[in-house]
Backbone as numpy.savetxt, mean C-alpha at the origin, in Angstrom:
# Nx Ny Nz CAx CAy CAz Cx Cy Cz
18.81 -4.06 -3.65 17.97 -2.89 -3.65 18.86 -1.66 -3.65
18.79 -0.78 -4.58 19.44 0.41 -4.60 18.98 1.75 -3.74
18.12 1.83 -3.05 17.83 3.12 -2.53 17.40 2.44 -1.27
17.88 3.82 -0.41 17.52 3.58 1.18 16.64 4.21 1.70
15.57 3.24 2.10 14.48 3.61 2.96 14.54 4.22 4.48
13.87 5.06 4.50 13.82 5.11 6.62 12.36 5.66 6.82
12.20 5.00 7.33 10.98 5.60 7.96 10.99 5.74 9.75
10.19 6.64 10.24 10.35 6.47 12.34 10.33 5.48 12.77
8.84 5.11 12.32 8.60 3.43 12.55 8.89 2.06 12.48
9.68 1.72 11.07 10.59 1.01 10.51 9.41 0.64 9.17
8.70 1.05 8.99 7.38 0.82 7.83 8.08 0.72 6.67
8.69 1.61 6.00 9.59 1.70 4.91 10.66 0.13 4.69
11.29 0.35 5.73 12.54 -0.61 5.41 11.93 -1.94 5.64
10.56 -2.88 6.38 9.89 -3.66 6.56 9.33 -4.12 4.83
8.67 -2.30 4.64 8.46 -3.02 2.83 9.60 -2.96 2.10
10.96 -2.03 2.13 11.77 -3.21 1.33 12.10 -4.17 1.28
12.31 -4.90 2.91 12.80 -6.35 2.46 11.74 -6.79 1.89
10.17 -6.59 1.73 9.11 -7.61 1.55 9.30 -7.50 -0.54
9.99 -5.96 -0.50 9.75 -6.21 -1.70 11.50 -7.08 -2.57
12.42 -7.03 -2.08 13.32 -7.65 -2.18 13.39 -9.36 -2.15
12.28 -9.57 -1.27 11.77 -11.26 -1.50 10.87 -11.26 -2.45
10.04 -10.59 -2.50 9.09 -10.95 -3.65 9.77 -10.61 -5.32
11.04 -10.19 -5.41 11.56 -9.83 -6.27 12.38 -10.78 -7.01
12.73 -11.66 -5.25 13.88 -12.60 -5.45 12.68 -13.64 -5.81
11.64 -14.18 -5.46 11.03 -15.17 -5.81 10.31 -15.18 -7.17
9.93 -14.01 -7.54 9.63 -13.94 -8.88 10.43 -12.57 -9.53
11.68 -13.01 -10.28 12.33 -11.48 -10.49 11.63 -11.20 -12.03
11.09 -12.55 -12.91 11.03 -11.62 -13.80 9.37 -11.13 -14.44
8.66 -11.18 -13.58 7.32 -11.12 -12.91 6.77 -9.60 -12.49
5.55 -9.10 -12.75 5.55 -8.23 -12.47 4.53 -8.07 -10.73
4.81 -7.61 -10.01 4.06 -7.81 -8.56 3.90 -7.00 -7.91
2.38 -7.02 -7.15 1.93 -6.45 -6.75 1.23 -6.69 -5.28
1.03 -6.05 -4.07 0.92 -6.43 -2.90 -0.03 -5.12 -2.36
-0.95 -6.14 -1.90 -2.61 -5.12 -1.52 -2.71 -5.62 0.31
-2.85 -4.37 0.96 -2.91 -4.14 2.32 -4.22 -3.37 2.09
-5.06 -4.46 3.06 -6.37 -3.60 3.51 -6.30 -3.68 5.14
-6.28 -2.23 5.40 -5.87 -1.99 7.16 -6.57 -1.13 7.78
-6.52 -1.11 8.83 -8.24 -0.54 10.09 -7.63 0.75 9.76
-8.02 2.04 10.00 -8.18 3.27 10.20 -6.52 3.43 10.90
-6.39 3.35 11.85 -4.99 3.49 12.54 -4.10 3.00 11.82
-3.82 1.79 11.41 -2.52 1.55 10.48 -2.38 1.87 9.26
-3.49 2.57 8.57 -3.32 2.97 7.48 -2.45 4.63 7.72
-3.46 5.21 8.58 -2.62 6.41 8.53 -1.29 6.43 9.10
-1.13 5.47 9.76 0.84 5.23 10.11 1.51 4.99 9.02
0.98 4.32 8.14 1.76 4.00 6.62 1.44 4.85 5.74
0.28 5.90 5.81 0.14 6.96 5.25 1.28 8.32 5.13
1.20 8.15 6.99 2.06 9.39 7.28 3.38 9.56 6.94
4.13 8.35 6.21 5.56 8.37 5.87 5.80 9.36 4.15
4.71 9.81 4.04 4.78 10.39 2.36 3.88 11.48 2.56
4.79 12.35 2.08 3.87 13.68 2.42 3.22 14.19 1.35
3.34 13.85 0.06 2.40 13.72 -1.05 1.22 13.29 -1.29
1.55 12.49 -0.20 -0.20 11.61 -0.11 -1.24 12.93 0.21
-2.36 12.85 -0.47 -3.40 13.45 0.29 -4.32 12.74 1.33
-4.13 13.39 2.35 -4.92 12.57 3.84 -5.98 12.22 3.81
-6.98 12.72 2.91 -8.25 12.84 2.46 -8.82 11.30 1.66
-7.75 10.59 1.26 -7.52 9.46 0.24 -8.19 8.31 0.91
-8.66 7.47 0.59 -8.95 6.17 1.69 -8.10 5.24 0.56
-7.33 5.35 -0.19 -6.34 4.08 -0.93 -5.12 5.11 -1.40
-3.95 4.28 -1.60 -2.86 5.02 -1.97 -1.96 3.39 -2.72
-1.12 3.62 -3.94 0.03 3.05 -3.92 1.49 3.52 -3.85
2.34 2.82 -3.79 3.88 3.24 -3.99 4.58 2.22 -4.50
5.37 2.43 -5.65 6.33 1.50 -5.62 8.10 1.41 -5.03
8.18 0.10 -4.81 9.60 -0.02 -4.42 10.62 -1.05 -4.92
11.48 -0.56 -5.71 12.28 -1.17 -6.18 11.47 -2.24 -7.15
10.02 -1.37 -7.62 9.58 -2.38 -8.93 8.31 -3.37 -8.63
8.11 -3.33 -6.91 7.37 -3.70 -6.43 6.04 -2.79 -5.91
4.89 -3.50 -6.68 3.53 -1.90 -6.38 2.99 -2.58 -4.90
2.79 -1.48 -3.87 2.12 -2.26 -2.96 1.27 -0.91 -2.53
0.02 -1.64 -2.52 -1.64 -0.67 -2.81 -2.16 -0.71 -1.13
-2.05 0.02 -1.02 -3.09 0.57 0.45 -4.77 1.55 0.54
-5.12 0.35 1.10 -7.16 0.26 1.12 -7.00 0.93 2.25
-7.38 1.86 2.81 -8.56 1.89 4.54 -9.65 0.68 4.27
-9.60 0.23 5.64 -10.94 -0.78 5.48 -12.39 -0.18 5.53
-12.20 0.85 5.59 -13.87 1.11 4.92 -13.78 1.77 3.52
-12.73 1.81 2.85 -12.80 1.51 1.44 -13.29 0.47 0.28
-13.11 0.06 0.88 -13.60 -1.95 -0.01 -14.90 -1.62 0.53
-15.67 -1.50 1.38 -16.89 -1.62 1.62 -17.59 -0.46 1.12
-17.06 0.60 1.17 -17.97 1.52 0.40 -18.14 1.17 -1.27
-16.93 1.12 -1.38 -16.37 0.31 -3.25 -17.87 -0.51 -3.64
-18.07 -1.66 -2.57 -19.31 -2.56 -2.91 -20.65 -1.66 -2.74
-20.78 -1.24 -1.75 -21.92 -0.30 -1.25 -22.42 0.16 -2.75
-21.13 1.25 -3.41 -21.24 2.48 -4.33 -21.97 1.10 -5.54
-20.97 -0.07 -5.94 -21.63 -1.03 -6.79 -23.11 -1.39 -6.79
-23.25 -2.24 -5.28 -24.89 -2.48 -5.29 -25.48 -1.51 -5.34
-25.45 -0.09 -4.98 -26.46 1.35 -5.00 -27.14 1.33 -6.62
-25.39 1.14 -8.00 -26.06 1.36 -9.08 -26.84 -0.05 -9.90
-26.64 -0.88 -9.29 -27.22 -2.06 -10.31 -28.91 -1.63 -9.48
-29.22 -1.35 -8.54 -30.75 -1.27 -8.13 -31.63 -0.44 -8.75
């Protein structure tokens, strides 16, 4: 992995190694890694990027080639909600 992560928490450098294994197990593969997380851990993994808008209930980033997508968990449920509202 060429670039160095830091985050306060250790959030950052936790997803490089995750993305450094998933790189090593499929290098020539393209991959992707989806976290759906309660209200509190999202905004801890939120708060490391100040680009993010806070307002967002999903965000991705990639690292080192690896996309890994962040839900709030009342994202997916509104997602379905907004679905069943229009088929009725």
């Amino acid at each position: 992995m060429e670039e160095n992560f830091k985050s306060i928490d250790g959030v950052i450098e936790k997803l490089a190694l995750i993305s450094d294994a998933v790189d090593s197990l499929f290098p020539e593969g393209k991959s992707a890694v989806v976290f759906q997380l309660n209200n509190e851990e999202f905004k801890k993994v939120q708060n490391n990027f100040r680009e993010i808008d806070k307002n967002h209930k999903q965000f991705k980033i990639d690292i080192s080639g690896v996309e890994f997508i962040f839900l709030e968990e009342t994202s997916l449920s509104d997602e379905i909600d907004t679905v069943s509202d229009n088929q009725d």
